[in-house]
Structures are given as structure tokens and as C-alpha cells.
N, C-alpha and C positions, 0 to 999 in steps of 0.2 A: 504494500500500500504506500503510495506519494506520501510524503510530510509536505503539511502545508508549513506557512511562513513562520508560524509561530513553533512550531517544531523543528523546522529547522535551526530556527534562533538558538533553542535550547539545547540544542547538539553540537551546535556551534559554540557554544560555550561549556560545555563539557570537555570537547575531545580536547584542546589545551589540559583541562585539568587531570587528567587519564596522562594524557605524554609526559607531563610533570611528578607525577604521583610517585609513591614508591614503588619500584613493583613488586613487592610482597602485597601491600595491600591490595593496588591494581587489580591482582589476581583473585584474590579473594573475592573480591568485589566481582567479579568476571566469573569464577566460577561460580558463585551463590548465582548469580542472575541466570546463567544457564540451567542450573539444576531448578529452577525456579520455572522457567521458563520451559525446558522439557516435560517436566511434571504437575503441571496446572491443568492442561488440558485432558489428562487421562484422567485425571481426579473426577475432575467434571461429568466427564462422559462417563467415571465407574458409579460415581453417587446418581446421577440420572438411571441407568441401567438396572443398579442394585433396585433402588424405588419400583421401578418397576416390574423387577423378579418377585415382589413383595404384594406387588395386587393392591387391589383394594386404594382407597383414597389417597391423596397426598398428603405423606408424611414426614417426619422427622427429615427423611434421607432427601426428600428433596427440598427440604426448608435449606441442606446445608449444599444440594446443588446449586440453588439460584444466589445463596451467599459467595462459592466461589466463584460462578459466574460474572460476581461483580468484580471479584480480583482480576479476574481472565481481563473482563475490556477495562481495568486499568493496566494491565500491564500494556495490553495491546494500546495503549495510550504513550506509553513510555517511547522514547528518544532512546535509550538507554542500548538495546542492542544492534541500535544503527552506530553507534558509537564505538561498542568492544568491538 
């Protein structure tokens, strides 16, 4: 997906701070977001799935799919892996 202008801004002033940083932290910061980012989306899709191997009305399981769904489109918000 295009970053608009205001995304780009913010990436724009990131990646100096990334080329500067240490990179111990750097990295840290780099891998948390990946594992973050590889493992949001199956989250989502097991708690949807599970709810529904469960029958019956919506419950518990999808109270906490549509909570990380809200994680999901902030991440999908973030500048951050156009960055690392």
C-alpha cells in the first residue's frame, strides 16, 4: 500500500534515527517488530476460527478477535516496517 504524505513524513524522520541508533538496540527494535508483525495476523485468523469451531453465539473468542483486529490496522498504520 502507497504512504501518503503524512507517512511518508514520518518515515522520513525515522530512518535518520535507525542509521544513528545503536545497533544493538536497532535490532531489537527490528526484530520485536517482525515477530510482531509475522504473528498478529494468525492470531486473528486462529481466534476468528476457534469462535467459530465453538458454535453457537459470539463469544469471549471473538470479543478478543475484533480487539486484535484493532492492533492488526494499527500496525498496518505504522511507517515503521517501511523503515527497517
Amino acid at each position: 500500500m502507497a504512504m501518503n504524505e503524512t507517512q511518508k513524513a514520518r518515515a522520513e524522520a525515522l530512518a535518520p534515527l535507525f542509521r544513528n541508533m545503536d545497533a544493538h538496540t536497532a535490532q531489537e527494535i527490528r526484530e520485536s517488530y517482525y515477530r510482531i508483525a509475522e504473528n498478529l495476523r494468525p492470531l486473528v485468523n486462529a481466534l476468528e476460527i476457534a469462535d467459530l469451531d465453538h458454535g453457537g453465539p459470539a463469544g469471549p473468542l471473538l470479543e478478543e478477535h475484533y480487539i486484535f483486529c484493532e492492533l492488526l490496522e494499527k500496525l498496518d498504520k505504522s511507517v515503521l516496517g517501511a523503515v527497517l
